[in-house]
C-alpha positions as CSV (number, residue, x, y, z in Angstrom):
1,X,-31.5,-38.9,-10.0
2,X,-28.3,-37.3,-10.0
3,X,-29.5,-34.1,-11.5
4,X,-31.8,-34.1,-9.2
5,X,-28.9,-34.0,-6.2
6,X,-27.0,-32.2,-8.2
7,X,-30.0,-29.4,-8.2
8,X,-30.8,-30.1,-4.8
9,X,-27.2,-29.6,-3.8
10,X,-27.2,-26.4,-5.9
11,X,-30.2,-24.9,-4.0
12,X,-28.4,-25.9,-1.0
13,X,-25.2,-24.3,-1.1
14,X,-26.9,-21.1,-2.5
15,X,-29.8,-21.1,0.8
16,X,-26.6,-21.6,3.0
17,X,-24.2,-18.9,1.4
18,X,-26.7,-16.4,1.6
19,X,-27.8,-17.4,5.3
20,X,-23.7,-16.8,6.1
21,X,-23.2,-13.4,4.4
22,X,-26.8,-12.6,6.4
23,X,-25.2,-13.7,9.9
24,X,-22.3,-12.0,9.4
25,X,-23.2,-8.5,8.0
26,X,-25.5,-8.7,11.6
27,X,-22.4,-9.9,13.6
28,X,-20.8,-6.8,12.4
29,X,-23.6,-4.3,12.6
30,X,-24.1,-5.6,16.2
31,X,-20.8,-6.9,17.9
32,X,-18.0,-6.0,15.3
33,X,-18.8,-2.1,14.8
34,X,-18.8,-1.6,18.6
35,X,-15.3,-2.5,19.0
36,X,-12.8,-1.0,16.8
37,X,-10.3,-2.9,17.8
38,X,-11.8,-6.6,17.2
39,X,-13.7,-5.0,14.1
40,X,-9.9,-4.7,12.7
41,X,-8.9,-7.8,13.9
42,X,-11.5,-10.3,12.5
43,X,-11.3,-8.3,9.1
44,X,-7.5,-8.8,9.1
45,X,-7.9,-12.6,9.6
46,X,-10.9,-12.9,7.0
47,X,-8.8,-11.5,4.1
48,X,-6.4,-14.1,4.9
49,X,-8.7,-16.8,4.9
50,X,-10.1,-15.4,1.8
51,X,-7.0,-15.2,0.2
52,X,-6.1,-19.0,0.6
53,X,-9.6,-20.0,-0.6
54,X,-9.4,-18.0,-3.7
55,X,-6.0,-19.6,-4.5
56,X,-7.6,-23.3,-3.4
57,X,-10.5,-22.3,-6.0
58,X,-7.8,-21.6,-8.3
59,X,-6.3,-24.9,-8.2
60,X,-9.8,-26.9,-8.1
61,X,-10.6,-25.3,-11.2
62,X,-7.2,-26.0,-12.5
63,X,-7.8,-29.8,-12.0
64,X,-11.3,-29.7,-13.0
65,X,-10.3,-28.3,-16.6
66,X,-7.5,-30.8,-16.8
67,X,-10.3,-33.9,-16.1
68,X,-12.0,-32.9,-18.3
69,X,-9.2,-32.1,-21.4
70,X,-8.2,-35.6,-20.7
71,X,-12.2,-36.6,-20.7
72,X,-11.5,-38.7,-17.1
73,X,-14.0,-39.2,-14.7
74,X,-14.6,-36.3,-12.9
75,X,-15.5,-36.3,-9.5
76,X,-14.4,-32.8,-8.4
77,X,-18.0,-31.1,-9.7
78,X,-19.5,-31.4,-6.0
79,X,-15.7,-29.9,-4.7
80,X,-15.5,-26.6,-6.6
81,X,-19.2,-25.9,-6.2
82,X,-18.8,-26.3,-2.2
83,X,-15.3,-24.6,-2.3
84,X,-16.8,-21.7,-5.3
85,X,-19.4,-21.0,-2.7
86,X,-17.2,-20.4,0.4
87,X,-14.4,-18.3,-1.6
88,X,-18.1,-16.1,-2.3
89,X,-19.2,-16.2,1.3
90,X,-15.6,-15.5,2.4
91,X,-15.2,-12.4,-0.1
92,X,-18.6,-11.2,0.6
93,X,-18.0,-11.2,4.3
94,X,-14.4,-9.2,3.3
95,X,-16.3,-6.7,1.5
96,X,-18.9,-6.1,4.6
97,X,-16.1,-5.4,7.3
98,X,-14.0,-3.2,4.7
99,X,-16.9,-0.9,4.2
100,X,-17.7,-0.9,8.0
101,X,-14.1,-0.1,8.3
102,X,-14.3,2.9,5.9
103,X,-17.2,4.3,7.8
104,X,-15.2,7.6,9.0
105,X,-16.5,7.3,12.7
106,X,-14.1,4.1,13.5
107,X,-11.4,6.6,12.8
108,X,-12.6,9.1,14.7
109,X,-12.9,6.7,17.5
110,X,-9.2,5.2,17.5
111,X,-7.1,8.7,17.1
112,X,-9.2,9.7,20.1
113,X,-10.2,7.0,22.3
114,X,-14.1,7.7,22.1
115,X,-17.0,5.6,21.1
116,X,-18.9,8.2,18.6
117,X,-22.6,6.0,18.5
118,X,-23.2,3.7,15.1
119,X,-26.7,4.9,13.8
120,X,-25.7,8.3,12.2
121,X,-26.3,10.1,9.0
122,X,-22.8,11.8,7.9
123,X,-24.5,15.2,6.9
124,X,-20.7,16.8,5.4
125,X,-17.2,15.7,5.7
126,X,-14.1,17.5,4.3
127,X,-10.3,17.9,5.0
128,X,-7.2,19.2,4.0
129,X,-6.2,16.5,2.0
130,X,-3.6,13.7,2.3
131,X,0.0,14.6,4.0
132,X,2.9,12.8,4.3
133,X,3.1,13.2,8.1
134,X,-0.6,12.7,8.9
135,X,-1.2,16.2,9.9
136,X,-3.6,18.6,8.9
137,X,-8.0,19.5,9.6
138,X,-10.8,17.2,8.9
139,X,-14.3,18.9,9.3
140,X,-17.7,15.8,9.5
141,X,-21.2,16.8,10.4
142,X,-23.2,13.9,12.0
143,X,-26.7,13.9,12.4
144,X,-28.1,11.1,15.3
145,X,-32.0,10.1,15.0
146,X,-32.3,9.4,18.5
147,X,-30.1,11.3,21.4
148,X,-29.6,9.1,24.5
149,X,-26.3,7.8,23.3
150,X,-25.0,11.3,22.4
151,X,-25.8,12.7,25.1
152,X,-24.2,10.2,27.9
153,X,-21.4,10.1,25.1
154,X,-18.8,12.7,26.6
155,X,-18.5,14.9,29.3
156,X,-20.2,18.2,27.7
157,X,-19.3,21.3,28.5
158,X,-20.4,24.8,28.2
159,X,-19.5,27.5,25.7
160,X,-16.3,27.9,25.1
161,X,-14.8,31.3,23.5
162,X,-11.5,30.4,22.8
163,X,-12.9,26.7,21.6
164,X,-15.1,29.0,19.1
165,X,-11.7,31.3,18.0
166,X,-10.0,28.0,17.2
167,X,-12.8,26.2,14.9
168,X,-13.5,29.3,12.8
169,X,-10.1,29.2,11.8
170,X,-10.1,25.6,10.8
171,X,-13.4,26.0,9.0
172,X,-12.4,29.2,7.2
173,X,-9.2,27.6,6.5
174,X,-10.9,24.0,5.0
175,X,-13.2,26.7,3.1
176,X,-16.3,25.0,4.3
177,X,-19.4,27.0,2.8
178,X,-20.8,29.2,5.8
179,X,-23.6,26.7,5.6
180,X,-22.2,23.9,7.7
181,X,-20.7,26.2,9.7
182,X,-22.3,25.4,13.4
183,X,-24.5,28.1,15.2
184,X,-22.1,29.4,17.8
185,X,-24.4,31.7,18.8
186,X,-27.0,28.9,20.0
187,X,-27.4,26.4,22.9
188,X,-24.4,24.0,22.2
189,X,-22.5,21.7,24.3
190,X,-18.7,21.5,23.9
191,X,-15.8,18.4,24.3
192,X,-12.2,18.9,23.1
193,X,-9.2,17.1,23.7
194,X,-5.4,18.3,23.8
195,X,-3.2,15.5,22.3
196,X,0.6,15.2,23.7
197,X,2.6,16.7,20.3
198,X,-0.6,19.6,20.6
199,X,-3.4,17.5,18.1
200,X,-7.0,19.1,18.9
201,X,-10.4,17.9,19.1
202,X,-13.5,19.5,19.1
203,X,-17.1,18.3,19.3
204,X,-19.6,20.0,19.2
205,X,-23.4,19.1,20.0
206,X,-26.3,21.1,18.5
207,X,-29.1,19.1,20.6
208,X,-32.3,20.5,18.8
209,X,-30.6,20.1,15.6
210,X,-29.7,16.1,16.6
211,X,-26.3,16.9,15.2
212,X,-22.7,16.8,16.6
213,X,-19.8,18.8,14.3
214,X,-16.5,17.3,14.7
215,X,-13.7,19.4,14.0
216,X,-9.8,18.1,14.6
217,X,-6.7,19.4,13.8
218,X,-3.6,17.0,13.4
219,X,0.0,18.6,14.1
């Protein structure tokens, strides 16, 4: 009978850790990605959490050992088995919100106060590599299935002559193959920002293509 609980209990925990790690990869594909902000936030506060259950696990494996060295009765099987399999859940759940951190668009997104759309396929990304005063170019391609979100996105403008003067330089100077270069000479839609100490932005939307090419410059 008690292997039998014990089993039962076994299947339990395992049907309810991966019913967790399901919930909250979906919490952060749907709530957590759209808000930078929180995103950072609750993934701050999880590694925490994590970090104290991985030391409690620590310890109930500690004394579990020692019970059974000394051969005492030991009562704390049930324990680490429930405490093993929220230290998983809990570093699971870490691992999904770093990786939706990483995703390059959340960056974009806090330097410049936008809200790039989620569902995007990063075509090309390259930069000028790291610098002790975080300046320097980053060049990313994105490619959106659908369009509605792009295009109420920003507030698009026409061609812009001096916009296209300033990218070439930044591409040629990145040395990105003429390849990902954008058409400048086709129908494109234009948004750039000025920063305060002189930072640049510089989206551009290639609409039949389903593609936006975001070009910054950090000073």
């Amino acid at each position: 009978m008690i292997k039998i609980n014990n089993k039962r209990l076994a299947l339990s925990i395992l049907i309810i850790s991966l019913i967790s790690v399901l919930i909250i990869a979906w919490y952060v594909k749907i709530k957590l990605s759209q808000n930078d902000m929180m995103l950072f936030m609750v993934m701050f506060n999880i590694m925490i959490l994590t970090t104290f259950m991985i030391l409690t696990l620590i310890i109930f494996i500690i004394i579990f050992l020692a019970r059974l060295v000394s051969k005492k009765e030991n009562c704390f099987g049930r324990a680490l088995g429930i405490v093993a399999a929220i230290t998983i859940i809990m570093i699971l759940s870490t691992a999904i919100m770093i990786k939706e951190e990483n995703r390059y668009y959340h960056t974009i997104n806090r330097n410049w106060k936008i809200n790039l759309p989620r569902e995007y396929e990063e075509i090309y990304y390259t930069d000028s590599g790291p610098s002790f005063h975080g300046d320097g170019e980053r060049y990313s391609i994105f490619q959106y299935e659908t369009l509605k979100e792009v295009d109420n996105l920003l507030q698009w403008q026409d061609k812009n002559n001096y916009a296209d003067h300033n990218i070439k330089e930044i591409l040629y100077k990145l040395e990105v193959p003429k390849k990902y270069y954008p058409d400048l000479n086709g129908e494109l839609k234009y948004y750039y920002i000025t920063k305060e100490d002189r930072s640049k932005l510089y989206i551009i939307f290639n609409r039949d293509l389903r593609k936006i090419y975001i070009i910054e410059n950090f000073l």
